[in-house]
C-alpha positions, -999 to 999 in steps of 0.1 A, spaced: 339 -140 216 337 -103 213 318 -80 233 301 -70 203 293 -110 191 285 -115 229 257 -88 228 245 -99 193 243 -135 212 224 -122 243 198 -97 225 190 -117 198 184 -148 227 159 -120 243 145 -115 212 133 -149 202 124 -156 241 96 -124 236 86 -129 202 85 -162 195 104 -161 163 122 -189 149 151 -203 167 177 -181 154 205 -196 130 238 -207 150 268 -191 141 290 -223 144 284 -238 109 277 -232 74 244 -232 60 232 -232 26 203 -211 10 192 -206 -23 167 -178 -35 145 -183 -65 126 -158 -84 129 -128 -106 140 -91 -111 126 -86 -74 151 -109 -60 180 -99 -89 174 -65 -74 169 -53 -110 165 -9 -112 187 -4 -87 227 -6 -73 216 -36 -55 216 -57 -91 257 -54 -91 261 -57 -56 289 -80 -47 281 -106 -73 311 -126 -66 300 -130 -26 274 -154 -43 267 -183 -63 247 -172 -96 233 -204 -107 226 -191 -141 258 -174 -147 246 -138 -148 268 -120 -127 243 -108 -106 245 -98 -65 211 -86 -57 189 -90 -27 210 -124 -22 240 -108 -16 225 -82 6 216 -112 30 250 -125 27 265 -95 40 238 -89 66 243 -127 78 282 -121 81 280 -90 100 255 -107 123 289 -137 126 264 -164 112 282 -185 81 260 -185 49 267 -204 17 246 -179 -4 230 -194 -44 206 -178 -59 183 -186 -91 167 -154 -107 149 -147 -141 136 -114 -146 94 -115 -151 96 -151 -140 69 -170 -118 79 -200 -99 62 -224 -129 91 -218 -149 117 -226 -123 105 -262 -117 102 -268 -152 131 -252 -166 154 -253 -140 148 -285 -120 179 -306 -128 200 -272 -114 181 -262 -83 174 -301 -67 203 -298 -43 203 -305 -7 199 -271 4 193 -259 42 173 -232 34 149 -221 4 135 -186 -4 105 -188 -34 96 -153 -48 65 -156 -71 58 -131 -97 49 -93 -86 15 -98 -95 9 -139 -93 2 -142 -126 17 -120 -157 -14 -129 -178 -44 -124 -153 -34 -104 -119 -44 -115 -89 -48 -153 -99 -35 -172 -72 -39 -207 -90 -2 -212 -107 8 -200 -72 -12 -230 -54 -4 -251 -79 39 -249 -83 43 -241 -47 36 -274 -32 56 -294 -64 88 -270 -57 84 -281 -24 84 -319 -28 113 -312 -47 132 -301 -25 127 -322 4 137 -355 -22 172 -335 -13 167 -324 23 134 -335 38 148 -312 74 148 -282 38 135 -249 56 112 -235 28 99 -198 31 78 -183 3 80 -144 -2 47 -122 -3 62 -91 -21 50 -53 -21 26 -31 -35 31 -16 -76 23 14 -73 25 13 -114 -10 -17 -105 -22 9 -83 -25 44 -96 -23 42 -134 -59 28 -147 -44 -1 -168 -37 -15 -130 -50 -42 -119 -54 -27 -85 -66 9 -96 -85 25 -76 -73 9 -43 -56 19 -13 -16 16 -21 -14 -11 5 -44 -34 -12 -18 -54 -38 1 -66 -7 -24 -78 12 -39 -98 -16 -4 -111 -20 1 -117 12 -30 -138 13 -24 -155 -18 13 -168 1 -7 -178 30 -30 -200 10 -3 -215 -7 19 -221 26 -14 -239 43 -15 -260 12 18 -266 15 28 -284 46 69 -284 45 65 -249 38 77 -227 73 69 -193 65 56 -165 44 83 -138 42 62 -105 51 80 -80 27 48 -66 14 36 -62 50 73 -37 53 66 -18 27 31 -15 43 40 -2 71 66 19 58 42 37 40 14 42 67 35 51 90 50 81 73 83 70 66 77 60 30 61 82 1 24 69 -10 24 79 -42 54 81 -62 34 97 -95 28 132 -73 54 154 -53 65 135 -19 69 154 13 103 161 20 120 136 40 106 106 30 124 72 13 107 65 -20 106 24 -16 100 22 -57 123 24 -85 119 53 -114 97 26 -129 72 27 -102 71 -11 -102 106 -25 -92 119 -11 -62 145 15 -54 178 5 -37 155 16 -3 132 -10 -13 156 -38 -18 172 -32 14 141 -32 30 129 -66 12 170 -80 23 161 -69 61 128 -83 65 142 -122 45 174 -123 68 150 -115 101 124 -141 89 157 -166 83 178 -159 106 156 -150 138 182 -121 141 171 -85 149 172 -69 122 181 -35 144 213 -50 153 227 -46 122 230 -8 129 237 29 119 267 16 102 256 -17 88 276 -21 54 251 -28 29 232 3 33 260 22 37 277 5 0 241 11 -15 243 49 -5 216 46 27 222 72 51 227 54 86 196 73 102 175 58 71 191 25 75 183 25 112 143 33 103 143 9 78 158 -20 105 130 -5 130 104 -11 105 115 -47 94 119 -62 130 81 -40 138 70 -62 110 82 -96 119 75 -91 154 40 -81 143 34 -117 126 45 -135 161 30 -109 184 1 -126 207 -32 -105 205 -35 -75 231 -58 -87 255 -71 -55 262 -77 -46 223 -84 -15 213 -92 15 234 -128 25 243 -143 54 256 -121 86 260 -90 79 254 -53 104 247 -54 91 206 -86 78 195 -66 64 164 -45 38 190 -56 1 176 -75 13 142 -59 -6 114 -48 16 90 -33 -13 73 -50 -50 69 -34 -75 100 -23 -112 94 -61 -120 102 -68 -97 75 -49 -112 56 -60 -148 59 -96 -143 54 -115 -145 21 -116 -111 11 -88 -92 25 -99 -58 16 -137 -62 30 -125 -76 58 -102 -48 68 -130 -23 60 -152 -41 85 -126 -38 116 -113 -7 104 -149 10 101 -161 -8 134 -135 14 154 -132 47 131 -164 49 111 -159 81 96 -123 72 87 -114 106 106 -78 85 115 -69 82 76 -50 118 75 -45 124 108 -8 121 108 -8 139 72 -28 170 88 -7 176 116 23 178 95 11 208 77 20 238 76 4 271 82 -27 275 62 -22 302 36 -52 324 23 -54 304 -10 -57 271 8 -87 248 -6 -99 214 7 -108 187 -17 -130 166 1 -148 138 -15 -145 101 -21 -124 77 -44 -129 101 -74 -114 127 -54 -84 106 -39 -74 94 -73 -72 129 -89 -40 131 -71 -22 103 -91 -32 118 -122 -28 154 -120 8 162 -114 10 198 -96 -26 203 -91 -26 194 -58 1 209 -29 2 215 12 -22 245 0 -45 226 -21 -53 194 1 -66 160 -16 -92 146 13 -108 118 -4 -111 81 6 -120 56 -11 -156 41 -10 -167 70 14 -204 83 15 -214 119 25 -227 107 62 -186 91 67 -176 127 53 -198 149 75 -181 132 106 -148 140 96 -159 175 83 -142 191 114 -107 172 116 -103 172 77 -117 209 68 -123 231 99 -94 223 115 -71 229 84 -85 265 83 -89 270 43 -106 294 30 -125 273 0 -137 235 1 -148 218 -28 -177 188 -21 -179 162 -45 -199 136 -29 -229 111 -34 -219 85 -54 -212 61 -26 -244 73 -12 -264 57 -42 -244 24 -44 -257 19 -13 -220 14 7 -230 23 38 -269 9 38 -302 21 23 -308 57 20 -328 85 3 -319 112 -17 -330 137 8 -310 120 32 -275 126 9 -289 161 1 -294 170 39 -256 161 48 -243 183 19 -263 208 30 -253 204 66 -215 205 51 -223 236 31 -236 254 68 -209 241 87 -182 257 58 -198 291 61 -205 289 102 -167 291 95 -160 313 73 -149 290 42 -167 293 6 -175 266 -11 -173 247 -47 -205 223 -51 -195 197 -77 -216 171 -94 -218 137 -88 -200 123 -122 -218 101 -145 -220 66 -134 -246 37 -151 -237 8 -133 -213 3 -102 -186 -29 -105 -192 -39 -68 -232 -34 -67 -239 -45 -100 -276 -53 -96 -280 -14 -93 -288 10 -124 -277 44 -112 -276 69 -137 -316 83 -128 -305 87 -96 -274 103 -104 -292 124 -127 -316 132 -100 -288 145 -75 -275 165 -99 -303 189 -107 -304 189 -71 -271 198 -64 -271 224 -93 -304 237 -82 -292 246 -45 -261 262 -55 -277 286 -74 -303 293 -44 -273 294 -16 -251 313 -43 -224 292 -44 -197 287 -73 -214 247 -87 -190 231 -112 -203 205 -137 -183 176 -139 -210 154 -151 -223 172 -178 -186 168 -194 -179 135 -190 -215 119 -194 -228 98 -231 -263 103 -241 -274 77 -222 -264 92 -191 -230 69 -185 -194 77 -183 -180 79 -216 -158 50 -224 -130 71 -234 -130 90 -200 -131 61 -180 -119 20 -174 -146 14 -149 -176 36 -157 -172 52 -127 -139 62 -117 -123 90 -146 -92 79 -161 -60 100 -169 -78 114 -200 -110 120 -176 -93 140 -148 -76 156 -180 -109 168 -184 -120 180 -148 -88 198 -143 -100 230 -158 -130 231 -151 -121 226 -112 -89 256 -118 -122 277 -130 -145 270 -103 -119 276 -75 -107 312 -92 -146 319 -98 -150 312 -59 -121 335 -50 -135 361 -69 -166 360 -52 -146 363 -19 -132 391 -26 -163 412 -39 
């Protein structure tokens, strides 16, 4: 054995000793593994789709290599033996394998990687039940073969196409919302499905990759420099990045290998054009993620009191017991509100990366109206004209993180455009005076520091898709003559989104919007001028 092999041996022993991962694969015979599913596993949109094709066995004749043959290479250079088949038709779910494919797949096979469809169902998002339903039969079928079979089922990443655009199913939501419903979706189907050993966490990767930086959010606006874009041109398959990412994270979960041994030179990345100190993140964040599903609790949990990063512990993405409960995206809300209430740790990482304010620099600061402008108004936004909404936020979350997401970046011009949460209720009970008292305590706190400000209307909303006992459009109304009333007295620059984008009953107009309260591309379409007027009609008042 090489000194290489011998340390390969030795860490990945450590490694499974502290984790707890599956016993990792010996190196002394050969296994067999197939991988089902579609243009995800073929690897389609990228280099990885012609990537040593004749390494593997294409059961359908297509000539393809794909994430398959990205395992196979990442097996051999990790010295374990892999017989490596894979099954793949592009916008397939798993229905169609067991009842089209049957008579070629029932083989006695040692291992067995399922990849449902991107969104569970092509028809109707979201809908776990053809998932629940084909997992367990694919999985009787293949322990008739090989009843010892090692089945893992694959919970795949975020569209960003499902998130951004308003025909998505997931518009609207954070970028990491589609993988966690995906992810949960798996783990109902693995519970129901007893031979089944794991849920592959690729989702959970590309998660992480995102929040932590290394990955762009949103691939419809300009990226920071530096960062991997995980998604192909199409914004729905992913980039050869992305693959590699998904191949790490499948030969950690099957192998019980650390993925970070494979290395700065590891030859897939380097044959799909990977630098070696991307490959090395991307290794990092795939053994981060797989250790994550093993990891005991902290005991200690998260920090209390005073403490060096007050962010340490807040889950900026959903956890595995996210994951597994009901509703994965209230859930997360709950745990990540109970430890960061104002959500000051959302752009904390994003602020500090910034450069020097400049003396046009304007905060946008509002709630999920505000963060989806971004997606939909390519060059509106830059490092000089910041996007500060979150999703679901009211205006007493927004006056806590007034300092760390305004003061602190030093602009010279912050535009408000907040209440609508306030009304819906998504933070308890409260009172018009009460929403009109933090805006006003905003406004004061902008010009204790020397920053003007745009007041923007609440836009028109006449019911609300998660409170929809509520009939809000009075109350709307009602803010706004408020809003409009004290920017004339305080003599600040008040833009009138509502008026614009408002029918004569006091709703969003359909064309403007998919949800009645969230504008859609044709919506911020809309806004954009008006918001270029405000912001030069504020500057002009600066100066005079």
């Amino acid at each position: 054995m090489t000194q290489h092999r011998l340390q390969l041996t030795v860490v990945a022993f450590l490694w499974f000793a502290i984790t707890g991962f599956a016993a990792p694969v010996a190196a002394a015979a050969t296994a067999t593994i197939l991988f089902i599913g579609n243009s995800f596993t073929a690897g389609a949109h990228s280099s990885a789709l012609n990537y040593r094709p004749t390494s593997v066995h294409d059961l359908n004749g297509s000539d393809i290599g794909g994430v398959p043959a990205l395992f196979k290479t990442m097996a051999t250079e990790a010295g374990l033996d892999f017989d490596v088949s894979h099954e793949t038709v592009g916008s397939s779910n798993l229905d169609l394998h067991y009842e089209q494919k049957a008579a070629l797949i029932s083989r006695p096979w040692d291992h067995v990687v399922l990849q449902p469809y991107s969104t569970l169902d092509q028809q109707s998002p979201g809908d776990r039940t053809r998932l629940l339903d084909y997992v367990p039969r694919l999985a009787r079928l293949f322990q008739s073969a090989n009843p010892a079979v090692d089945l893992r089922l694959v919970a795949t990443w975020s569209r960003a196409d499902q998130t951004y655009l308003p025909t998505g199913h997931w518009y609207g939501q954070p970028i990491g919302a589609m993988a966690s419903d995906l992810r949960a979706a798996c783990d109902a189907a693995a519970q129901a499905t007893p031979a089944m050993h794991a849920v592959i966490p690729v989702g959970q990767a590309w998660n992480l990759a995102i929040e932590s930086g290394v990955a762009i959010r949103n691939p419809y606006v300009d990226a920071p420099p530096g960062q991997i874009n995980l998604w192909a041109a199409d914004n729905y398959h992913a980039s050869a990045a992305g693959y590699y990412l998904e191949a790490l994270v499948m030969f950690g979960s099957v192998t019980g290998r650390d993925p970070r041994l494979l290395g700065a030179a590891e030859q897939a990345a380097a044959e799909l054009g990977i630098a070696p100190a991307a490959a090395q993140t991307l290794q990092r964040l795939a053994y981060e993620t797989l250790t994550h599903e093993t990891a005991a609790p902290a005991v200690a949990g998260p920090p209390t009191g005073l403490a060096t990063d007050p962010c340490t512990g807040v889950p900026l993405q959903p956890t595995a017991a996210h994951q597994a409960s009901a509703n994965v995206y209230l859930s997360w809300m709950h745990d990540w509100l109970a430890l960061d209430w104002g959500q000051q740790c959302r752009y904390q990482s994003e602020n500090a990366a910034l450069p020097a304010a400049s003396p046009r620099r304007v905060v946008m600061l509002g709630d999920s109206i505000t963060e989806g402008w971004k997606s939909q108004s390519q060059g509106f936004f830059s490092d000089q004209r910041l996007d500060r909404g979150i999703s679901g936020q009211t205006t007493a979350q927004m006056l806590v993180r007034f300092r760390h997401d305004v003061l602190d970046l030093h602009p010279v011009l912050v535009h408000i455009m907040a209440g609508t949460n306030d009304i819906a209720g998504n933070t308890g009970p409260t009172t018009l005076s009460a929403i009109e008292g933090n805006i006003a305590t905003m406004v004061e706190l902008a010009r204790a520091h020397h920053i003007d400000v745009v007041l923007a209307s609440v836009p028109p909303a006449a019911r609300f898709a998660w409170q929809p006992t509520l009939r809000p459009a009075t109350a709307v109304a009602a803010l706004n003559d408020w809003l409009r009333d004290y920017a004339r007295r305080e003599h600040l620059v008040y833009v009138d989104y509502y008026s614009a984008l408002k029918d004569e009953s006091g709703a969003f107009r359909s064309e403007l919007s998919g949800d009645g309260v969230h504008p859609n591309a044709a919506g911020y379409a809309l806004m954009q001028p008006l918001a270029e007027r405000a912001i030069e009609a504020a500057f002009r008042q600066r100066r005079q």
